[in-house]
VEXDREN-2710 file (C-alpha; in Angstrom, 1 decimal):
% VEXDREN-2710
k/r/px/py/pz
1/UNK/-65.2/10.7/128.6
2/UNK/-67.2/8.8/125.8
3/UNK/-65.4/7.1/122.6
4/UNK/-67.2/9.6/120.4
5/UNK/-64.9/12.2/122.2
6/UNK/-61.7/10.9/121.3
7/UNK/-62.3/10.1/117.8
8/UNK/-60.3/11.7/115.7
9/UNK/-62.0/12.9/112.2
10/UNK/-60.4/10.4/109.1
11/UNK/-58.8/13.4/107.8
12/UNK/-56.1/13.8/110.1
13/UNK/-55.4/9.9/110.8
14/UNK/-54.8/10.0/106.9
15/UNK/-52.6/12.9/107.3
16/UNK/-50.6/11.0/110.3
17/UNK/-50.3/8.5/108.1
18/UNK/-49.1/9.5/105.4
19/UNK/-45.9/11.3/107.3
20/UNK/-45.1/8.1/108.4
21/UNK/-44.5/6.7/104.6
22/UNK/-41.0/6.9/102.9
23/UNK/-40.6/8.8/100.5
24/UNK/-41.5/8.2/96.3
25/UNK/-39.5/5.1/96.4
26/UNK/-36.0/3.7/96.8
27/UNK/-32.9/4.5/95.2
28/UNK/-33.5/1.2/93.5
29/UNK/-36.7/2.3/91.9
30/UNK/-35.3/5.5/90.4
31/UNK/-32.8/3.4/88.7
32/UNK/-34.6/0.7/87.7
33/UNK/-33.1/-1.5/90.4
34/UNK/-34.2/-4.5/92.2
35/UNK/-31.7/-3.9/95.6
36/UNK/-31.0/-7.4/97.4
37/UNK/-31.0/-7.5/100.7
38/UNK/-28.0/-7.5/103.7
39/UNK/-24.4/-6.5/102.8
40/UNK/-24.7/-6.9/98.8
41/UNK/-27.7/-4.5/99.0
42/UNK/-25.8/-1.9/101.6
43/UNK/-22.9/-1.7/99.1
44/UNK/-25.1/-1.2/95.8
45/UNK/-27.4/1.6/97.5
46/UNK/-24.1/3.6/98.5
47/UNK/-23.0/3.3/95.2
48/UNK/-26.1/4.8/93.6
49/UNK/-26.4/6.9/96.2
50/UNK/-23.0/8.8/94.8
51/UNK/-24.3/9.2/91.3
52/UNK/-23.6/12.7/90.4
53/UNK/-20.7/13.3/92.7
54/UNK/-17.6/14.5/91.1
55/UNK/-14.9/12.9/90.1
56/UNK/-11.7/13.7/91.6
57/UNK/-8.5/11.4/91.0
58/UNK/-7.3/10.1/94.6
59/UNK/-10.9/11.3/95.7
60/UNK/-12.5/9.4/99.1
61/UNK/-15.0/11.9/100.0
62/UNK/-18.6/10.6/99.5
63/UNK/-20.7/13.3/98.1
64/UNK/-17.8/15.7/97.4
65/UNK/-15.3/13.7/95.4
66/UNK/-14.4/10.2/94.5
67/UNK/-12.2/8.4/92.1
68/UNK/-13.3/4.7/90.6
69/UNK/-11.5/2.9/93.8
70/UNK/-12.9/5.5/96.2
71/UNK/-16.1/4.7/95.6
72/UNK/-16.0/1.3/95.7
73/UNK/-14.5/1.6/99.0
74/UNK/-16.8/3.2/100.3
75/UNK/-19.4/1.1/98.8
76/UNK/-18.1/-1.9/100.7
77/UNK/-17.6/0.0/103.9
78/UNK/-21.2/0.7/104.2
79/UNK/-21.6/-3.0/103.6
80/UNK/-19.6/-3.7/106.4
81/UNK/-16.6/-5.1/104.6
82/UNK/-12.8/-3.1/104.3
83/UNK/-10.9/-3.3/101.0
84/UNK/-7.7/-1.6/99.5
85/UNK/-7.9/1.5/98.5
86/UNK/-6.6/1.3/94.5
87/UNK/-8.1/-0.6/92.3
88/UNK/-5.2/-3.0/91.3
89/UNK/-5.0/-4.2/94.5
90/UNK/-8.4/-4.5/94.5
91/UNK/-8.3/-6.8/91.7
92/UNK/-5.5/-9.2/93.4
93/UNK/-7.5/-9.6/96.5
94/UNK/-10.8/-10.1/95.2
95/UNK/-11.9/-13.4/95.0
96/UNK/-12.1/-13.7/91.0
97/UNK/-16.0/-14.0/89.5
98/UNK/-17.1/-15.4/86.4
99/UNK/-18.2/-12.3/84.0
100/UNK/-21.6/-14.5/83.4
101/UNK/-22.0/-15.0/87.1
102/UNK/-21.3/-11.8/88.6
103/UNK/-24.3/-10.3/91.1
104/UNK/-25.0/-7.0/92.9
105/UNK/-22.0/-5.9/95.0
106/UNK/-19.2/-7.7/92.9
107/UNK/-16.6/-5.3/91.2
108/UNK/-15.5/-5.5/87.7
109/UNK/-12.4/-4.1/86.2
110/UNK/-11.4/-2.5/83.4
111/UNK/-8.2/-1.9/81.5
112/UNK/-8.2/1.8/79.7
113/UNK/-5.8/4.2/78.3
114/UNK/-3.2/1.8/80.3
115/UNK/-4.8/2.6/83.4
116/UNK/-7.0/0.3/85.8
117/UNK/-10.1/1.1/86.2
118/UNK/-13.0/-0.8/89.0
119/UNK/-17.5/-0.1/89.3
120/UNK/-19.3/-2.0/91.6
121/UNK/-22.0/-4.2/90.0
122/UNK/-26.2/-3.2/90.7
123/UNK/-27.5/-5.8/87.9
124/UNK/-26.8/-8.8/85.6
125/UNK/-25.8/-5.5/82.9
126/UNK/-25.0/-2.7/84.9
127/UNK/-22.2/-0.8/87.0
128/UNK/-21.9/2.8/89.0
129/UNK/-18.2/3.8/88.3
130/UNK/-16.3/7.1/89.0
131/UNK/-15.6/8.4/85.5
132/UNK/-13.2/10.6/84.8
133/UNK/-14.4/10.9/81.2
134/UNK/-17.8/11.8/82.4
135/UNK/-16.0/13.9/85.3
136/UNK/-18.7/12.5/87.7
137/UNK/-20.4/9.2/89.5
138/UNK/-22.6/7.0/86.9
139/UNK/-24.4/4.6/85.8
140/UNK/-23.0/2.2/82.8
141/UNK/-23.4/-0.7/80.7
142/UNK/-20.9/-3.5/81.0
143/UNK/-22.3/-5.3/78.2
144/UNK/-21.6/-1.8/75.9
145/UNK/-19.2/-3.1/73.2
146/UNK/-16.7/-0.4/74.9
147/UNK/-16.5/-1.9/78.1
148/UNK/-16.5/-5.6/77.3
149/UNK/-13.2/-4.9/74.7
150/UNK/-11.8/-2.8/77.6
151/UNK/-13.0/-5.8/80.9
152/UNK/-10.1/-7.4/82.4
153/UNK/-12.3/-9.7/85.2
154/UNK/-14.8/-9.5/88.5
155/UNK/-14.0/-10.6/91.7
156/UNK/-15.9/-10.3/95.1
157/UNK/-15.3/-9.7/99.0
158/UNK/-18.6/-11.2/99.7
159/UNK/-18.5/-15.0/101.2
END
């Protein structure tokens, strides 16, 4: 059989090609989010990849329903890494972070309406948090004059 019988017209290795590209880009781009790489990159891609689910108080089902602490449980457990469940004893067992040094993956916690309240960190300004308010997964600014009068600290479980 001669070469010029296997060749395959450009058409189709275009076509085979292309199936074998992802898809329009990351989570990361659709957000406007550089993702690092290993466990602090596992952790923030879970979290975005929540955005939109309800909120449910007590709520650890990805997808279906999650409270503040349920999703950043979650978070961490796809980055390998197990923490408590509510987010005050989150708080106590995180190993505390500068506000001005936090990086993606850290948590940061919040004090409103008397409650505590925990997002997980994707940039050097923003957090995915379970909002009740918003009765879903989102996107926020920490930087927002609400959330720095209502910030109580950061802390990590990454080394």
């Amino acid at each position: 059989m001669s070469a010029k019988a296997l060749a395959l017209p450009g058409w189709l290795i275009l076509g085979g090609l292309l199936l074998l590209l992802p898809g329009c880009g990351s989570i990361g781009d659709k957000y406007g989010i550089k993702i690092p790489s290993g466990p602090r990159g596992k952790a923030v891609t879970a979290a975005l990849e929540e955005i939109g689910t309800p909120y449910v108080y007590g709520g650890t089902k990805p997808g279906k329903g999650l409270d503040c602490s349920g999703l950043t449980q979650h978070s961490y457990k796809k980055a390998g890494l197990r923490i408590p469940r509510v987010s005050t004893d989150q708080k106590a067992e995180a190993k505390p972070v500068k506000l001005t040094k936090v990086k993606p993956g850290d948590l940061i916690f919040f004090r409103v309406k008397g409650d505590s309240h925990v997002g997980l960190v994707v940039d050097p300004t923003r957090f995915v948090h379970a909002s009740s308010g918003a009765d879903e997964v989102k996107l926020a600014t920490f930087t927002d004059a609400f959330w720095r009068s209502h910030t109580t600290g950061a802390g990590t479980y990454f080394r």
